[in-house]
MARFI-11639 format. One line per 4 residues: their letters; for each residue x, y, z of C-alpha. Coordinates in pm, whole numbers, m for minus. Example, Ala and Ser with C-alpha at 12.3 -4.5 7.8 and 13.67 -1.06 7.14 Angstrom:
<recs>
as) 1230 m450 780 | 1367 m106 714
</recs>
This chain:
<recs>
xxxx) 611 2156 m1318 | 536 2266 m948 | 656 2102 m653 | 300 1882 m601
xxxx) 326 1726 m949 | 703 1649 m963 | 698 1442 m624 | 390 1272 m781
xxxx) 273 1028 m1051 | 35 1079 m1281 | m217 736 m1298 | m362 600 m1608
xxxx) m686 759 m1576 | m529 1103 m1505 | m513 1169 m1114 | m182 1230 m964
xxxx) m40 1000 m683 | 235 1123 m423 | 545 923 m467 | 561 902 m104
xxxx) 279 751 115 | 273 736 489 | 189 376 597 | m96 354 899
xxxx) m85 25 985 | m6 m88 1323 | 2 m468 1510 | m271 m494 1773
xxxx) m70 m392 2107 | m12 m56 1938 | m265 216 2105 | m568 353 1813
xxxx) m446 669 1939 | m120 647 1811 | m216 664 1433 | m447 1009 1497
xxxx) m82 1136 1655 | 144 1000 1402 | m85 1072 1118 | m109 1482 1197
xxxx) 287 1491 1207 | 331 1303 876 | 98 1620 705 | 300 1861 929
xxxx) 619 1666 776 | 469 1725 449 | 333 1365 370 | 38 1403 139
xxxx) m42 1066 42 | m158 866 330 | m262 490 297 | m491 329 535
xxxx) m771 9 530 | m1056 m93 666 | m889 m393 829 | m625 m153 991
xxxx) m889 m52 1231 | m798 294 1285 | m1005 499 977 | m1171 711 1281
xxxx) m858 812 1444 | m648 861 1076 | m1021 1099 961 | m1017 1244 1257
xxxx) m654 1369 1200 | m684 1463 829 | m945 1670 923 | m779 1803 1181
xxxx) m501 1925 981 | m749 2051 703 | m932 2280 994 | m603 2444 1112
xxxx) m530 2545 724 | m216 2307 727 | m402 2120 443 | m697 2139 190
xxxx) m906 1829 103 | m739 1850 m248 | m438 1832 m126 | m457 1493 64
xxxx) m467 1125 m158 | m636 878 70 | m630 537 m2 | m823 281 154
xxxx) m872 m100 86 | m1125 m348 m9 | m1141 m598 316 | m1100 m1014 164
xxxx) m1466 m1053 369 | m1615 m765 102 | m1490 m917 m200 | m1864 m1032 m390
xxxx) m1962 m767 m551 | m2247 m668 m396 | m2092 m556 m63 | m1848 m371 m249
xxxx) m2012 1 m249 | m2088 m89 151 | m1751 m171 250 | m1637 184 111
xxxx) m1905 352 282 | m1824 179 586 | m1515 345 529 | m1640 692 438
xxxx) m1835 701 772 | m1567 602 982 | m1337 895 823 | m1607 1163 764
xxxx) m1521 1194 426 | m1689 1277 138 | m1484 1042 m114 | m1152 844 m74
xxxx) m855 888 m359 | m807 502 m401 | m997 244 m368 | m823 m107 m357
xxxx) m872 m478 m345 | m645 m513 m19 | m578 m921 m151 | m731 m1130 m378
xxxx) m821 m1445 m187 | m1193 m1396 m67 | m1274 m1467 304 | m1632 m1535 403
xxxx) m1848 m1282 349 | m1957 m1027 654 | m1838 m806 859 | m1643 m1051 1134
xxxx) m1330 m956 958 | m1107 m1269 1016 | m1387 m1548 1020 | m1262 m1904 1155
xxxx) m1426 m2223 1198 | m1415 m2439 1506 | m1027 m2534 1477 | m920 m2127 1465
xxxx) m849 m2192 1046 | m935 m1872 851 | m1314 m1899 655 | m1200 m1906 270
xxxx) m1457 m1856 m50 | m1467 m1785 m402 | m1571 m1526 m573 | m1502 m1410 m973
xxxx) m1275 m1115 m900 | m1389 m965 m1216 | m1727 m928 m1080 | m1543 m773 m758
xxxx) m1398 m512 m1000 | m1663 m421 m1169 | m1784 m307 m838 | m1499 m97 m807
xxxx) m1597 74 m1092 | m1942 155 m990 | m1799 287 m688 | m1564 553 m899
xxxx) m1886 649 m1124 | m2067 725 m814 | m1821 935 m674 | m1699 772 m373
xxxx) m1344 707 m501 | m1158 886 m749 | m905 602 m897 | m951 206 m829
xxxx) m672 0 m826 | m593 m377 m667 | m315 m519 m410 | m128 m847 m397
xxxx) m213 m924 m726 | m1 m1180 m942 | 71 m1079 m1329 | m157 m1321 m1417
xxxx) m430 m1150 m1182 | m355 m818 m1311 | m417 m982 m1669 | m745 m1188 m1607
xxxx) m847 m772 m1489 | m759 m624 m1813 | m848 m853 m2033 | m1168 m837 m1903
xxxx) m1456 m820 m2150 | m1609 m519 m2070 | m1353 m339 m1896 | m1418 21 m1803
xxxx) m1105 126 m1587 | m773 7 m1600 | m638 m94 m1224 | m454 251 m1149
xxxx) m160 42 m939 | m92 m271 m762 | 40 m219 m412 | 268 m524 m346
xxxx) 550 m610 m102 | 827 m465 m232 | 1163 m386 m63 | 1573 m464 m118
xxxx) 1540 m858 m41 | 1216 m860 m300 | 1245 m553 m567 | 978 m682 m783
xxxx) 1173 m601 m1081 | 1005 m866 m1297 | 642 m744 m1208 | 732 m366 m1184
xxxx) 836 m407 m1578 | 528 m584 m1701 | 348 m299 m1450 | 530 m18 m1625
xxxx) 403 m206 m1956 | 103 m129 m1875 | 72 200 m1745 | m26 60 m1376
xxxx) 200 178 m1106 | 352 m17 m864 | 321 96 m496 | 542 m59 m208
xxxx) 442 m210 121 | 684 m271 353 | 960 m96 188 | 1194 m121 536
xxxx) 1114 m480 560 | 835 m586 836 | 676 m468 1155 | 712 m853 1242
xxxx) 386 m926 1341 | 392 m1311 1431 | 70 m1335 1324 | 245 m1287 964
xxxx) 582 m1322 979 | 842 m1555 1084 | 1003 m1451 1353 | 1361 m1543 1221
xxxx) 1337 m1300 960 | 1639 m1103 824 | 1675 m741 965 | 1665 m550 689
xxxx) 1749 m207 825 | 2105 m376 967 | 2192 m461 614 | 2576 m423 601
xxxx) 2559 m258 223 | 2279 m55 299 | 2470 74 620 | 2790 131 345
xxxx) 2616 314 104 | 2387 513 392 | 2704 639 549 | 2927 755 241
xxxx) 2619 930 111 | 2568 1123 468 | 2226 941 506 | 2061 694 704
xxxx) 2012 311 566 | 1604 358 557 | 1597 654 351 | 1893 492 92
xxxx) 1613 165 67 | 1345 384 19 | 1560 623 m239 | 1646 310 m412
xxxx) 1284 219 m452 | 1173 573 m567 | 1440 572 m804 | 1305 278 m1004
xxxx) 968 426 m1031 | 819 250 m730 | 595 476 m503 | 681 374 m122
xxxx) 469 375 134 | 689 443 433 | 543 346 766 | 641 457 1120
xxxx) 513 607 1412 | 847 833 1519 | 838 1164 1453 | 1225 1168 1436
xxxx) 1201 864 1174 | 880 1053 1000 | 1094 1359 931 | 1378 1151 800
xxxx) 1169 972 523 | 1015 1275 424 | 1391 1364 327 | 1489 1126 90
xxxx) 1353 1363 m206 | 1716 1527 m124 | 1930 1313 m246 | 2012 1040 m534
xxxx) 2180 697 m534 | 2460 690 m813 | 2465 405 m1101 | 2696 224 m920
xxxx) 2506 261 m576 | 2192 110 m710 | 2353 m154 m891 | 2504 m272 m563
xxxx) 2123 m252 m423 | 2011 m455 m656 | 2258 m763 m592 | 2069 m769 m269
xxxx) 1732 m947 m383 | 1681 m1317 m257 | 1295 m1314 m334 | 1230 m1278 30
xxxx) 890 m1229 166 | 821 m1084 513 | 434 m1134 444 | 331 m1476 290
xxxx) m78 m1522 387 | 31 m1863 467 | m346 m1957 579 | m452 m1896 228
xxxx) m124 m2123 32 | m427 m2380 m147 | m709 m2150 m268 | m636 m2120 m632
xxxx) m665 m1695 m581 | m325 m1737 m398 | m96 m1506 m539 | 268 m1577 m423
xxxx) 277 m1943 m568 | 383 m1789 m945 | 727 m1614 m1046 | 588 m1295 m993
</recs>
């Protein structure tokens, strides 16, 4: 197997997916310009699976810089699995195929890798991407998110997107998907919060069950953006057993929580915008946690979420209110 396809996974309808993703998402104080930088020296790091959305606000800068790096013969197109999201505003169906082309336009691409429903509570439709009413609350709606996925798969029969897959989804999401009557594509993966203090294990096994892979967000905890996330929030990076096991194994405490995610099966999106930092998760291919090591790891879950959507906790598409 060459190098490409043994850092990758192969997805249920027969593309490959890097096991490591570079994360582009950055809080609103952070410069657009930073991403174009940051981007470019995560494919001169050797990143090759780079996730982005439309909400993000930063496709043009994160195109510009794949493109960049596929001009200079760093990269081909081939090379490079794109994934971009399905904004909550987008979710009826028929402003699916616009919301990728939306997208497409911003990036100057011809097609994206992924395609996936960023969360599966709806938002008012349109392009305002955060609607409120008069008193600031978040615009809710409801949509059938079968419908919604259908559209998906029109969009991966036209072209535009060569695997579909979903985010935030609850098991009992996932389910309502493939049970689907009808159902062309399986959801490729279900990109989730998933880090030490919430590893998921329950929904990574019934995602393993069904051939859909689990990618994780916020792998090193949170960006803690207050707009999301409580400000109180345990450090997750000054862990005292990640610090342990990071310094008898000669490595740093983010790379053992992402090596302990990889080594479960997980792919991790790992998101930062230091080069020094960049480097270092591109390293954690060069190592492995013992038995014992992840074992340890494990003991660390307490079911914590950095990210709740607290402004959608009653609309019956919320997803964190079950087990898992």
């Amino acid at each position: 197997m060459d190098l490409k396809h043994s850092r990758s996974v192969k997805l249920n309808d027969g593309h490959y997916m890097p096991r490591l993703g570079f994360g582009t998402y950055a809080p609103p104080a952070v410069p657009k310009s930073k991403a174009f930088e940051c981007t470019k020296v995560a494919i001169e790091a050797g990143f090759r699976h780079i996730d982005a959305a439309l909400f993000y606000g930063n496709e043009e800068e994160v195109g510009a810089a794949i493109r960049e790096k596929i001009a200079d013969g760093t990269v081909k197109r081939e090379d490079i699995f794109y994934t971009t999201k399905l904004w909550c505003t987008y979710l009826q169906p028929e402003l699916v195929r616009e919301a990728l082309e939306i997208s497409l336009k911003k990036l100057q691409l011809d097609y994206v890798d992924l395609f996936i429903i960023h969360n599966p509570v709806p938002m008012k439709s349109g392009h305002e991407l955060l609607p409120k009413d008069a008193n600031g609350k978040i615009i809710l709606d409801t949509v059938d998110l079968r419908d919604t996925w259908e559209a998906l798969e029109k969009c991966k029969d036209a072209g535009l997107t060569k695997s579909i897959g979903v985010s935030n989804f609850n098991r009992k999401q996932l389910e309502m998907i493939l049970n689907k009557p009808g159902l062309k594509y399986k959801p490729t993966c279900n990109q989730v919060e998933c880090h030490v203090y919430l590893n998921q294990s329950k929904l990574l096994e019934y995602c393993k069950s069904k051939d859909i892979v689990l990618v994780a967000y916020s792998a090193l905890g949170s960006h803690r953006d207050p707009n999301w996330v409580e400000q109180n929030s345990p450090q997750l990076l000054d862990d005292p057993v990640l610090h342990a096991i990071a310094k008898k194994r000669n490595r740093t405490p983010g790379q053992v929580a992402l090596r302990y995610l990889l080594q479960r099966g997980v792919v991790v999106l790992a998101k930062s915008f230091s080069e020094k930092r960049i480097k270092e998760n591109m390293q954690i291919f060069e190592f492995e946690l013992t038995a014992d090591d992840m074992k340890e790891i494990d003991g660390l879950n307490k079911n914590f979420r950095y990210s709740n959507s607290f402004s959608a906790v009653n609309h019956p598409n919320y997803p964190f209110s079950e087990e898992y």
